[in-house]
N, C-alpha and C positions, 0 to 999 in steps of 0.2 A: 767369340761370343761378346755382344755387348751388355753392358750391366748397367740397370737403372736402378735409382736410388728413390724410394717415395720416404719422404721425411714428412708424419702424418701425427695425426691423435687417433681419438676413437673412433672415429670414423673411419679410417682408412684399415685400424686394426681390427678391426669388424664385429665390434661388441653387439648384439644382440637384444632389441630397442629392448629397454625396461629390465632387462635380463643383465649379469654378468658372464656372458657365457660368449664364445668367440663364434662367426659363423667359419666355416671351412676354407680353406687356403683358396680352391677351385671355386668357390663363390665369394668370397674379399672381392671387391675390384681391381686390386693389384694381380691376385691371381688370376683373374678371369683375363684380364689385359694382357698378361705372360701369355697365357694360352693362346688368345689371338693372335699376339705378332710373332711366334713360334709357329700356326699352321701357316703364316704367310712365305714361313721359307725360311727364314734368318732365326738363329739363337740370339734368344736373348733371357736374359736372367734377371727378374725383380729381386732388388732385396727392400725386404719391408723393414722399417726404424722406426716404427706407429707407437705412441706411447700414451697410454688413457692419461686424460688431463695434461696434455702437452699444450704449452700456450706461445705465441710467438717471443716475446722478450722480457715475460714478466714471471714474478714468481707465484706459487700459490702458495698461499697460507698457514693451508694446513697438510700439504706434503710433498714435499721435499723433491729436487729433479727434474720440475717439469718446466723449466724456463728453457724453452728450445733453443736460446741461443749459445746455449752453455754446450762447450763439445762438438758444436756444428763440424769446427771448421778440423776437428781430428776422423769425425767421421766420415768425411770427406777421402781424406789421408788414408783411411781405413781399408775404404772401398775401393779406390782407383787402383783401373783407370775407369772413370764412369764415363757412358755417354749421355746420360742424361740426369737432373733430380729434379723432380716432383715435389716440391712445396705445397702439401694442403695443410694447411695449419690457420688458425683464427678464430674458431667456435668458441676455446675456451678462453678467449680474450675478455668475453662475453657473459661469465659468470656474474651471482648474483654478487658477489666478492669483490668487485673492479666495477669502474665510472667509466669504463672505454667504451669508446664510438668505433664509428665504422675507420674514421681515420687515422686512431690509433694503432687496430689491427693493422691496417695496410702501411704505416709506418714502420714496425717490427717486421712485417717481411720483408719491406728495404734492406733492414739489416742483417736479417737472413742471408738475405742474398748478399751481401757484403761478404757476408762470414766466409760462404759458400764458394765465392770470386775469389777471395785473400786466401783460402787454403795449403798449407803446407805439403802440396804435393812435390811427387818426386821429378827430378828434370825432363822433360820432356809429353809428360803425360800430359794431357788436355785437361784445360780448366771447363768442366762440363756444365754445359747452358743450362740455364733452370726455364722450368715450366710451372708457374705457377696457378695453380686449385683456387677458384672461389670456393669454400665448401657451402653447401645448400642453406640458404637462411633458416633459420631456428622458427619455430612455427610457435603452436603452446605445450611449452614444457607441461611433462605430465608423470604421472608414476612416481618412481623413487626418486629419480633425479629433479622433479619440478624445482623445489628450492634453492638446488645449485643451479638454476638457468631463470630464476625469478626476473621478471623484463628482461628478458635476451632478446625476445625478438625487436623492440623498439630500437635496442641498443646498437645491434647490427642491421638497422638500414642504411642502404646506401652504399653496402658493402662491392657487392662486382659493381661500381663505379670507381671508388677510392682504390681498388688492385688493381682496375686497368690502369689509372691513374698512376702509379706507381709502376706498373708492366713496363707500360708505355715508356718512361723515363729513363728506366733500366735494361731495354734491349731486352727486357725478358715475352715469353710467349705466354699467352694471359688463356684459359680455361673454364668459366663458369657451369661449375656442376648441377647448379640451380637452373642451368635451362633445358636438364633433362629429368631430373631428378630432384623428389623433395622427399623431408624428413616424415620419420614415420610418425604418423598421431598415437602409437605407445606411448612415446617419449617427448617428441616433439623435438627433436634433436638428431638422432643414427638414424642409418638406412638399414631398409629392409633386405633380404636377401634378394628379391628381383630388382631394389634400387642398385645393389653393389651389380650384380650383372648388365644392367642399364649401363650403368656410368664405366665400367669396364669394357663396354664395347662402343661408347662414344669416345671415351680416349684414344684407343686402338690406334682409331684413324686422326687423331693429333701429333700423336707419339711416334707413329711409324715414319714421317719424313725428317722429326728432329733427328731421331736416331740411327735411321741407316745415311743420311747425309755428313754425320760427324763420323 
């Protein structure tokens, strides 16, 4: 069995736009993506790491934990042997809390991936290639969370330019989920349950020759 790691926020854990409520495993896009490259023949097993308000290298404010670069590289350790992880992380780069641009996000996934490379795995086990997630640009914050995401969208343009940018440099495989999928007008931020189905069956076929190749 191969096992893929998506190291994600709210988005990927599938908060429920304006609601805090989760959508179902079989509709997340990680499960939905499980399920597809499982009818294809091969086992394979997502584990989800999605953490609401997970940001790439910074901290937030006002709770505690969500600076993804903390622990990366045990989680790593945790999981192997993996054949692949999934970096979608950057929306909450983006809050109204933080001055960052599109090229700060993509600088903290550099060191994501650093973390993720440098890992304390056991001998022999594969340092597994990352895939990196644009997540879908932030539209207009709306609902409860508007004022956690007040000019987010200004903030994040330019973003799938500055990841490839960064992909490209690092050997890693680049993914823009904004060119099948956008954020719900709830929130202006999460996906809908048919975005997560979307974006879980556009991966599929990204995913499927990193993985059975490694």
């Amino acid at each position: 069995m191969r096992q893929i790691l998506v190291y994600g926020d709210s988005l990927s854990w599938g908060i429920v736009p304006d609601t805090r409520q989760r959508h179902p495993f079989a509709v997340r896009w990680p499960g939905r993506m499980e399920a597809l490259l499982n009818e294809r023949g091969r086992e394979v097993r997502v584990i989800e790491d999605c953490l609401n308000g997970r940001r790439t290298v910074w901290e937030d404010p006002f709770k505690p934990g969500r600076r993804g670069l903390d622990g990366l590289a045990q989680r790593i350790e945790i999981n192997s042997p993996l054949a692949l992880v999934i970096l979608a992380l950057g929306t909450n780069d983006f809050q109204s809390m933080h001055q960052h641009n599109a090229w700060h996000a993509a600088q903290g996934v550099a060191a994501l991936v650093g973390a993720i490379r440098a890992a304390p795995i056991e001998p022999g086990m594969p340092v597994p290639p990352v895939l990196v997630m644009v997540p879908p640009p932030i539209t207009e914050p709306a609902g409860t969370i508007a004022p956690k995401f007040f000019a987010g969208a200004p903030k994040c343009s330019g973003l799938a330019e500055a990841y490839r940018e960064v992909a490209d440099e690092l050997g890693c495989t680049l993914f823009d989920a904004g060119s099948v999928v956008t954020a719900s007008a709830a929130d202006g931020v999460h996906l809908e349950a048919d975005a997560h189905m979307t974006l879980g069956a556009a991966l599929t076929d990204v995913v499927a020759p990193l993985v059975w190749l490694n």
